[in-house]
C-alpha positions as CSV (number, residue, x, y, z in Angstrom):
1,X,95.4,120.2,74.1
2,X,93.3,116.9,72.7
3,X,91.6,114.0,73.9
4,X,93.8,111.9,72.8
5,X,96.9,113.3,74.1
6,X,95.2,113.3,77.5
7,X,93.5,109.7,77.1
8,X,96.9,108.7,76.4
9,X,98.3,110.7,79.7
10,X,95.7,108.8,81.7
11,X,96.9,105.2,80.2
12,X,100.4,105.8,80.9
13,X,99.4,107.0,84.6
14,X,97.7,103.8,84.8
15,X,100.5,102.3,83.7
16,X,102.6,103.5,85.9
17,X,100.7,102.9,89.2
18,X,100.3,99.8,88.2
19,X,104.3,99.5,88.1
20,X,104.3,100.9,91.1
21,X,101.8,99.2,93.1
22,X,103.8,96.0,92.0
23,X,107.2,96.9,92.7
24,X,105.9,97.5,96.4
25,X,103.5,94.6,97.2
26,X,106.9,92.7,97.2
27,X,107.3,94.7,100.8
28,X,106.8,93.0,103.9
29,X,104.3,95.3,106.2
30,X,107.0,96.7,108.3
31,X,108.4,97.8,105.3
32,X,105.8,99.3,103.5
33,X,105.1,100.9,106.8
34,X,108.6,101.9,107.9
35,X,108.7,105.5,108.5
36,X,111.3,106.8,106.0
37,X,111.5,110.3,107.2
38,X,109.9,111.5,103.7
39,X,107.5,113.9,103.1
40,X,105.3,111.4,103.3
41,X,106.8,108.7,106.1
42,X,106.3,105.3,104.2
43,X,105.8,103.9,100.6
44,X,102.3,103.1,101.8
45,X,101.5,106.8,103.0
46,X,103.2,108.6,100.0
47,X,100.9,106.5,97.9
48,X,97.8,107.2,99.9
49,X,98.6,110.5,99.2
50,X,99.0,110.2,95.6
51,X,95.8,108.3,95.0
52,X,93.7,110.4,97.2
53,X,95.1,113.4,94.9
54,X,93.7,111.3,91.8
55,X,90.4,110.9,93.8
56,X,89.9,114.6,95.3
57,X,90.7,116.1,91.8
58,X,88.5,113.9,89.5
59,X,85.9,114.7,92.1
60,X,86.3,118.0,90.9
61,X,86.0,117.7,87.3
62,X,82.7,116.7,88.4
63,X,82.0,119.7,89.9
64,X,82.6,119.2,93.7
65,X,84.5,120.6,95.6
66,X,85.0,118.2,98.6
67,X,86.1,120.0,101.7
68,X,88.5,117.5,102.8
69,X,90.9,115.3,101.2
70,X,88.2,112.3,102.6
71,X,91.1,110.2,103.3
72,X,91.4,107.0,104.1
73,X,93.1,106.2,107.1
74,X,96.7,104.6,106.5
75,X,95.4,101.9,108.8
76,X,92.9,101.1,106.2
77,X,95.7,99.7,103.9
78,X,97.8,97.6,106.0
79,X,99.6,96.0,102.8
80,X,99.6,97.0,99.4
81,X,97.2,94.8,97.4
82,X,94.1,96.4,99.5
83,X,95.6,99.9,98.1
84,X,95.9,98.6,94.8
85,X,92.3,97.5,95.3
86,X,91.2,100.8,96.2
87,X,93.1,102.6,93.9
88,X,91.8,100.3,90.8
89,X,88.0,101.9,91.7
90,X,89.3,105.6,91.5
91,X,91.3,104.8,88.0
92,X,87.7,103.1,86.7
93,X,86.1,105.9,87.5
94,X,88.7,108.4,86.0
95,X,89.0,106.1,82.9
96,X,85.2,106.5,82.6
97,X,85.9,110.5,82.9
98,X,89.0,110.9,80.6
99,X,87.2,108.6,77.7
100,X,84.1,110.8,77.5
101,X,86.1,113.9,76.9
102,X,86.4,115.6,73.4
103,X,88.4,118.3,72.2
104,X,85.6,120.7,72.9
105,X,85.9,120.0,76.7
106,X,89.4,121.6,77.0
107,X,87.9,125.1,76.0
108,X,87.1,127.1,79.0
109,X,87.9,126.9,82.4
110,X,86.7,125.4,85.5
111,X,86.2,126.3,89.0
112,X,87.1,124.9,92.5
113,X,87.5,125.4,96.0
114,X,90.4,123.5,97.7
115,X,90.4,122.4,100.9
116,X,91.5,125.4,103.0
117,X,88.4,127.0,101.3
118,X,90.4,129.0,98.5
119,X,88.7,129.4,95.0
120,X,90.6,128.4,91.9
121,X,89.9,128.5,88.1
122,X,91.9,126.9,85.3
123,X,91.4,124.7,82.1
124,X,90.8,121.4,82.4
125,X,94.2,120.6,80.5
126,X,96.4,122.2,82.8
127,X,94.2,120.1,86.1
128,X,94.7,117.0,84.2
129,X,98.5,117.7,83.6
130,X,98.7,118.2,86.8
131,X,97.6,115.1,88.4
132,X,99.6,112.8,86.1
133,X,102.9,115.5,86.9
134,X,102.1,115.3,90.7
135,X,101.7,111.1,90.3
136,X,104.9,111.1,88.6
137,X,106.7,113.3,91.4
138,X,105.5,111.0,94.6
139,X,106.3,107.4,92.2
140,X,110.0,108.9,92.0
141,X,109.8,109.6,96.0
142,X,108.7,106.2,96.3
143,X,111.5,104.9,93.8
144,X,114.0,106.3,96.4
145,X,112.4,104.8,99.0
146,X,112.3,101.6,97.7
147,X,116.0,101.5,97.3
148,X,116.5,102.8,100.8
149,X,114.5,99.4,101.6
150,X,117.2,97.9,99.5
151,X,114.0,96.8,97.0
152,X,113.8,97.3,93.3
153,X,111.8,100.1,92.0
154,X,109.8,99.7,88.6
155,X,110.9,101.9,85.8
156,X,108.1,104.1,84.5
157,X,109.5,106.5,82.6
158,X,107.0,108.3,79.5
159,X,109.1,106.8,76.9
160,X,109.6,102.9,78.6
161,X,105.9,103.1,78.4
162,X,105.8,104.6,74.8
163,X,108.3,101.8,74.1
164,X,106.4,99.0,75.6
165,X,103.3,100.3,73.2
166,X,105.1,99.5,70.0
167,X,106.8,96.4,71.7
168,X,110.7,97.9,72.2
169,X,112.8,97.2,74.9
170,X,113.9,100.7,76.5
């Protein structure tokens, strides 16, 4: 694993969310809201979720381990501008993070406790992987949930971003 493979990771995530967060600020409030019956209920709770996992597990490169997810209340983001908002500090900060790392900080492993107050130790790499894998999974959930609100999801596939770096059409 480099830096630049995972600086790159972290500018497609970006990229992504920012897809994303458009594709659903089309919503009305009842529909971001609607309860869906997924794993999380609406498009605006599934991407609470998703951004608080960006939040709690940056917090932990940093070496804290915060006991709870310190999430924000659904009610705090009644439409999805004020998410985007909030979401736009936690990628700052995580930008500020993924651009000071060098190859050297991908040897050796760090050390967390989750939530539940279980202790965990991997590389760096495979945390980072994960978060960008775990943001993809809940943007697909919200892709299908978009089209269940007879909306139009955003495409945000790796390579449509890879593609709209050198300017092709995917």
């Amino acid at each position: 694993m480099n830096s630049k493979y995972i600086q790159e990771l972290y500018e497609y995530n970006r990229w992504a969310n920012a897809r994303v967060l458009d594709a659903v600020s089309k919503l009305g409030t009842e529909d971001f809201t609607r309860d869906l019956k997924n794993s999380f209920r609406s498009v605006r709770d599934t991407l609470i979720h998703a951004m608080s996992a960006e939040w709690i597990w940056l917090t932990r490169w940093k070496g804290i381990s915060p006991k709870a997810m310190v999430g924000p209340s659904p009610s705090d983001f009644p439409t999805a501008p004020i998410l985007k908002n909030r979401w736009a500090e936690i990628e700052r900060d995580q930008t500020e993070f993924v651009s000071g790392l060098t190859d050297e900080s991908f040897k050796g492993t760090l050390s967390y406790t989750n939530t539940k107050g279980d202790s965990f130790k991997y590389p760096l790499w495979q945390m980072m992987s994960h978060v960008v894998n775990h943001s993809t999974y809940h943007r697909g959930q919200v892709t299908t949930m978009l089209r269940q609100l007879g909306a139009q999801p955003a495409g945000t596939d790796l390579i449509t971003f890879y593609n709209t770096k050198v300017g092709q059409k995917a």
